[in-house]
C-alpha positions as a printed NumPy array, in Angstrom:
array([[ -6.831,   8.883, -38.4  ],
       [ -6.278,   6.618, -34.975],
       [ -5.548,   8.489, -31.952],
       [ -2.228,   7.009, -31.835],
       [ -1.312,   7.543, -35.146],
       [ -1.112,  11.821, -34.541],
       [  0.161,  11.285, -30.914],
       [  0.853,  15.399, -31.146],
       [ -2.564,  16.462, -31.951],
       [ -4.473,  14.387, -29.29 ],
       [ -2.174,  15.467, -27.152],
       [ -3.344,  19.227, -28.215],
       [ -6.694,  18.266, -27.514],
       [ -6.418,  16.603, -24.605],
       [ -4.318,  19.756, -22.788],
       [ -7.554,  21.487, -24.246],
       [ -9.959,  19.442, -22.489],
       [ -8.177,  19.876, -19.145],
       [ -7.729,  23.195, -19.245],
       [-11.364,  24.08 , -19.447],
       [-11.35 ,  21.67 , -15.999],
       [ -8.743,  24.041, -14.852],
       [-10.169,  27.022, -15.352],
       [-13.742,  25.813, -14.044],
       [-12.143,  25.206, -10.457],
       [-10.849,  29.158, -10.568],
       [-12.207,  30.858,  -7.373],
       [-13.59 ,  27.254,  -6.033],
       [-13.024,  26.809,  -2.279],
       [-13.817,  23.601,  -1.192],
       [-14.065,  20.385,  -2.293],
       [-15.351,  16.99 ,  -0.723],
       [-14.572,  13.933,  -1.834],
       [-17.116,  10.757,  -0.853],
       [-16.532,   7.224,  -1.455],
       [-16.239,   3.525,   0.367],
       [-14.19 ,   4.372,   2.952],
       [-13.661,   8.056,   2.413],
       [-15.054,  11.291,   3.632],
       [-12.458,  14.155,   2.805],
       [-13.059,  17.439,   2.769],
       [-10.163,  20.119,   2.02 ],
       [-10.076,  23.848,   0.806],
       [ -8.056,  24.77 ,  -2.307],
       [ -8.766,  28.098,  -1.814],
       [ -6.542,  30.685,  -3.382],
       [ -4.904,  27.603,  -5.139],
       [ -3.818,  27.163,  -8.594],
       [ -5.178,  23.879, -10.153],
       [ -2.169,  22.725, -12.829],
       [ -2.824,  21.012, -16.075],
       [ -0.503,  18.126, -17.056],
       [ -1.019,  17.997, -20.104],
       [  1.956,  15.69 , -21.776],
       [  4.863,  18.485, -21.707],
       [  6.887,  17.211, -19.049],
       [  5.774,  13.55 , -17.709],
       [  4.775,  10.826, -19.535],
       [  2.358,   8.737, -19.64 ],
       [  0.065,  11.81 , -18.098],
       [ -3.37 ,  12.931, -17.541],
       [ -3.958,  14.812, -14.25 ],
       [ -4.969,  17.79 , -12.631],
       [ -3.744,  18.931,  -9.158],
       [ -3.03 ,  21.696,  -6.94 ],
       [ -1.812,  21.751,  -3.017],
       [ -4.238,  21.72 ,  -0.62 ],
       [ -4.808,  24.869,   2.171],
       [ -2.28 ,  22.787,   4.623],
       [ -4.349,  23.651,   7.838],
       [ -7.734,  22.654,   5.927],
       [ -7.743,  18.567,   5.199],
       [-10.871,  17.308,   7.62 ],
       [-12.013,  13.515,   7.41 ],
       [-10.63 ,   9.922,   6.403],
       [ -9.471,   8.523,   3.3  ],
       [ -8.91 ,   4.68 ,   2.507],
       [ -7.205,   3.773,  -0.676],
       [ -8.047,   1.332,  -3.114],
       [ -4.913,   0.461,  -4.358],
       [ -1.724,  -0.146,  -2.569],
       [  1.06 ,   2.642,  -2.636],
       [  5.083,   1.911,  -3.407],
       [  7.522,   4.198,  -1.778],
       [ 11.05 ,   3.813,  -1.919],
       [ 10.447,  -0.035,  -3.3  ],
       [  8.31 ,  -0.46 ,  -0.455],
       [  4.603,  -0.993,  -0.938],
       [  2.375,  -0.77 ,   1.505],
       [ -1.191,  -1.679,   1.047],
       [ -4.85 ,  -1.381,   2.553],
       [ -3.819,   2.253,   3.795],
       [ -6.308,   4.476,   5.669],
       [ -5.411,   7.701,   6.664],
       [ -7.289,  10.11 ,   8.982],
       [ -6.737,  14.143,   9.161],
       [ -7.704,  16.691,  11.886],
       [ -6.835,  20.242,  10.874],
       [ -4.876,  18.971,   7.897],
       [ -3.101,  16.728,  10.294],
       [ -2.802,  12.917,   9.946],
       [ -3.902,  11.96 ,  13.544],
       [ -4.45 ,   7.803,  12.719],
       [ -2.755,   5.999,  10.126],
       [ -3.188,   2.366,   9.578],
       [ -2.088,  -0.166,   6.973],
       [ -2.93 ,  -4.069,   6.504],
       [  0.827,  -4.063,   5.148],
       [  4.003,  -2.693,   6.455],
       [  2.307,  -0.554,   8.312],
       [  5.586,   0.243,  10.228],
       [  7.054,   1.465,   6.66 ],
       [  3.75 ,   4.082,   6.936],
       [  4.288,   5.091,  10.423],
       [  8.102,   5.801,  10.222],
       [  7.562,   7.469,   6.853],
       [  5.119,  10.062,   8.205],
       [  7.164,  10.606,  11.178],
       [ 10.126,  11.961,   8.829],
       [  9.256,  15.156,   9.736],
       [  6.25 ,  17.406,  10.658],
       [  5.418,  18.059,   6.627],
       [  5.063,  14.687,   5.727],
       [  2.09 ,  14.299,   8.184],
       [ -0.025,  17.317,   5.83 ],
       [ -0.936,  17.155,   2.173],
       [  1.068,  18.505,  -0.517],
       [ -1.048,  17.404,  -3.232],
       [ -4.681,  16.682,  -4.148],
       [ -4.971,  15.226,  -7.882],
       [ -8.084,  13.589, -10.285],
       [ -6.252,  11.101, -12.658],
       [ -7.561,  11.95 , -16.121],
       [ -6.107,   9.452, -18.385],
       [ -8.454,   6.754, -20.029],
       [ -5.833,   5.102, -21.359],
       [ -4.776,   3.588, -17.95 ],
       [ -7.324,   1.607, -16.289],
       [ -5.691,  -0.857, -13.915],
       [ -3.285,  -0.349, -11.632],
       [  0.334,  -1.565, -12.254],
       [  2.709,  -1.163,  -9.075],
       [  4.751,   2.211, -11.267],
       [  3.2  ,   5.231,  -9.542],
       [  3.802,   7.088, -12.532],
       [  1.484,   5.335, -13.845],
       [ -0.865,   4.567, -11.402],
       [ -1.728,   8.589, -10.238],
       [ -3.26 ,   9.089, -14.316],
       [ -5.657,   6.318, -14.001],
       [ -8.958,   7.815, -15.487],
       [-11.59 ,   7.603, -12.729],
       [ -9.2  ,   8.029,  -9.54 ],
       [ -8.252,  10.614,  -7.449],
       [ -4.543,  11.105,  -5.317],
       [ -3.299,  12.923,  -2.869],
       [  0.41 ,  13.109,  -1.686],
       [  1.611,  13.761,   1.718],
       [  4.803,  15.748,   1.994],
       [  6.446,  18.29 ,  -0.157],
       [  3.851,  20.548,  -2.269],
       [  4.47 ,  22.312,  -5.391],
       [  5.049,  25.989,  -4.871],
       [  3.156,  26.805,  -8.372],
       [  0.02 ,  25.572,  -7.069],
       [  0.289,  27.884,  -3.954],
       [  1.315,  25.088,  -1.371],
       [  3.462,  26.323,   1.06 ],
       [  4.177,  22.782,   2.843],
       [  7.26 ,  21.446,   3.212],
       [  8.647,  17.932,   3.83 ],
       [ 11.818,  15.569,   2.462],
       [  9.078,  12.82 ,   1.206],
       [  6.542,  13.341,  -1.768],
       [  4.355,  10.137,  -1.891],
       [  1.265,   9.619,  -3.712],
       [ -1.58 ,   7.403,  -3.07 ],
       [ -4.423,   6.777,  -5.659],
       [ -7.715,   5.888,  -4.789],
       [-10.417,   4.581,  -7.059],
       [-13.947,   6.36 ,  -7.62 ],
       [-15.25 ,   4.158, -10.105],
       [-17.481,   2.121,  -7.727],
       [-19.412,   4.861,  -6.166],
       [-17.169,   7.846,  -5.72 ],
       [-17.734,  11.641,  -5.835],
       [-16.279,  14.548,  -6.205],
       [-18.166,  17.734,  -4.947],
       [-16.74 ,  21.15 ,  -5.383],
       [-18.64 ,  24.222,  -3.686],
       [-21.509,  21.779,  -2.857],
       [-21.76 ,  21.144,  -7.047],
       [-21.461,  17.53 ,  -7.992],
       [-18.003,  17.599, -10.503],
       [-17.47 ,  13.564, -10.741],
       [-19.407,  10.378, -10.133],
       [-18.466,   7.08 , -10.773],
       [-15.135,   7.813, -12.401],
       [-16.275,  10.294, -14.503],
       [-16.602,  14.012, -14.829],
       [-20.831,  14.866, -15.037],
       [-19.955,  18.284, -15.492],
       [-19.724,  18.954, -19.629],
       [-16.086,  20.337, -20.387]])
């Protein structure tokens, strides 16, 4: 029978599948991610990774946890622009020192960027590291609910973290940003290579 045609079961399945991601990553540290345009390195240590798995948002397909605030090293361009508010903003590149954003730069409304991280001193750390999981959106659309699920991307969110994941960060903006890996990206977690080119080259 079609995937689509037992929407509950691959559902099942797929919360399977991410949960053996989720439980790989307990007691990981560190994690680096490499691609055109991005060096980041972060610790999630003594984080809980989370696996959305189709029980509260949908469309889904993610993992994520909140980043050691004090721990977010390096520079990160995204691939896609990012819509906050109705505003999108595009050809973003972001630069952190201690978890800090020191630089932040945009090729639009990069005025919208500069005020927005200046809302208050959370919104210039990460409340969020993500890997989009869902093969099922592979192009990105403007919705950001869609957009943070594509299969073969990765997000991160400055602002407000999610207190299940350990994040203790605090801020009145949440706002995602996706980046694609699919052309050359990596993942590295503990110095072991977890994704390459938009997919996982670990077995789960």
């Amino acid at each position: 029978m079609p995937e689509m045609d037992a929407p509950l079961g691959y559902w099942c399945r797929f919360s399977d599948w991410q949960q053996k991601i989720v439980d790989w990553f307990v007691g990981k540290e560190r994690v680096r991610v490499l691609a055109p345009g991005t060096d980041l390195r972060l610790s999630i240590a003594g984080r809980s990774l989370i696996n959305c798995n189709g029980t509260r948002n949908m469309p889904d397909g993610e993992v994520f946890t909140g980043p050691v605030e004090d721990s977010v090293e390096g520079y990160v361009t995204f691939s896609y622009p990012t819509v906050y508010g109705g505003r999108e903003v595009d050809g973003v590149r972001l630069v952190f020192e201690k978890g800090r954003v020191v630089e932040s730069t945009a090729a639009k409304n990069e005025d919208f960027l500069l005020q927005m991280i200046d809302t208050d001193e959370g919104a210039h750390y990460l409340g969020e590291f993500a890997i989009g999981t869902n093969k099922g959106i592979t192009r990105f659309t403007g919705n950001t609910l869609f957009d943070e699920k594509i299969g073969g991307s990765f997000h991160i969110a400055l602002g407000m973290g999610f207190p299940t994941t350990g994040s203790k960060n605090q801020s009145a903006i949440h706002w995602d940003m996706v980046c694609d890996l699919r052309d050359g990206g990596e993942i590295w977690v503990d110095d072991a290579l977890l994704y390459k080119n938009g997919a996982f080259v670990i077995e789960f």
